[in-house]
Each structure stands twice: as C-alpha cells, then as structure tokens.
C-alpha positions in Angstrom: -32.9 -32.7 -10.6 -31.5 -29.9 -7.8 -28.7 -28.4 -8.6 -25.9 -27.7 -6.4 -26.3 -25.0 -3.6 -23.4 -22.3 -3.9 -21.6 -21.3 -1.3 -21.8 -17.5 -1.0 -18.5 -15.9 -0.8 -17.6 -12.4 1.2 -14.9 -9.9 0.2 -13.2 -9.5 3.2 -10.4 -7.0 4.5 -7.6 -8.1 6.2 -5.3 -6.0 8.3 -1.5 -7.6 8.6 0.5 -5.5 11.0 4.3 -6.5 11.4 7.0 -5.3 13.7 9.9 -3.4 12.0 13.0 -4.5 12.6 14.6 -0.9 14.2 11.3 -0.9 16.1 9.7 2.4 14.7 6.4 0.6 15.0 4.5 -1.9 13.2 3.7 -1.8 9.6 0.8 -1.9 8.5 -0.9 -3.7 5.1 -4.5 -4.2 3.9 -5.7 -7.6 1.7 -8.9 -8.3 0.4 -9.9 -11.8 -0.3 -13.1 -13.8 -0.9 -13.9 -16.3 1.5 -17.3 -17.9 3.2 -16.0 -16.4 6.6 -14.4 -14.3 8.4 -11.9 -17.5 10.1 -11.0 -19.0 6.3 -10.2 -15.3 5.1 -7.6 -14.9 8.1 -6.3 -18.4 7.2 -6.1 -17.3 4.1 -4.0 -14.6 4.9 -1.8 -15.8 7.4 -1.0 -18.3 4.7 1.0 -15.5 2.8 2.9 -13.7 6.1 5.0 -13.7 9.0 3.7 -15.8 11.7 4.3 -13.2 14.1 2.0 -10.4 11.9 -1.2 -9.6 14.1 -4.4 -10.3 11.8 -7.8 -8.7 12.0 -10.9 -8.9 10.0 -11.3 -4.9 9.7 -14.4 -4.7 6.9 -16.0 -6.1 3.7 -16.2 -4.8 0.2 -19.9 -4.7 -1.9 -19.9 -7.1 -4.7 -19.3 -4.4 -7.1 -15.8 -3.3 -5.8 -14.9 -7.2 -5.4 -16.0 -7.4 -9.3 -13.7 -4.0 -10.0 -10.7 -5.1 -8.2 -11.1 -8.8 -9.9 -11.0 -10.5 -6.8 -10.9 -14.8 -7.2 -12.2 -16.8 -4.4 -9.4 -18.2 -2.1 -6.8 -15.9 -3.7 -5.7 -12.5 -1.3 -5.3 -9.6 -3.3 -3.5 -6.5 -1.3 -5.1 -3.5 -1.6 
C-alpha cells in the first residue's frame, strides 16, 4: 500500500516594509514561515498586515534554524 507523498515545506523570510505615518521612511519587519513556495509564504504574510506593506521573499532558513525557532507550517513567526 503507498503511502502518502509529503509535501516538502521551505522556511521562508519575508520582508514587510510599511510607511510611517510622519513619513520618516518605511519600517521595516522580517517573518519566517513555512510554506511549499515562495507565492503561499507571501500570502501567508500579507494575511497578517497592512494591505499597503510592500512584501518580498528576501531568503530561507536551513531546517535546523526552522526546528530552533519552532516554526509550524502555515503559521508566520516574526523574527
């Protein structure tokens, strides 16, 4: 009987940069968050900030940082 085939599952980063209000910039945050791809992790994301926030895949983490910072599938963690 064949079992069922996993889906493999990336660490992403995630880069969120928002305007500020007095317009001293944009700020910037970083989330990590385990998804197939690089599309479903910036879903993921955007699902959690301001419309307006510019997103960008900026990196991965190895398996062993993932494991360290307890990252869940489908759950964005900011790091």
């Amino acid at each position: 009987m064949p079992g069922r085939s996993r889906r493999r599952y990336t660490a992403f980063l995630v880069s969120v940069a928002a305007e500020r209000s007095r317009g001293n910039g944009a700020s910037i945050l970083v989330y990590a968050v385990m998804k197939p791809g690089p599309e479903e992790a910036l879903e993921a994301v955007r699902a959690r900030v301001d419309s307006r926030a510019a997103l960008a895949i900026v990196g991965s983490l190895s398996a062993r940082i993932a494991k360290a910072l307890k990252l869940k599938p489908d759950e964005p963690h900011p790091v």
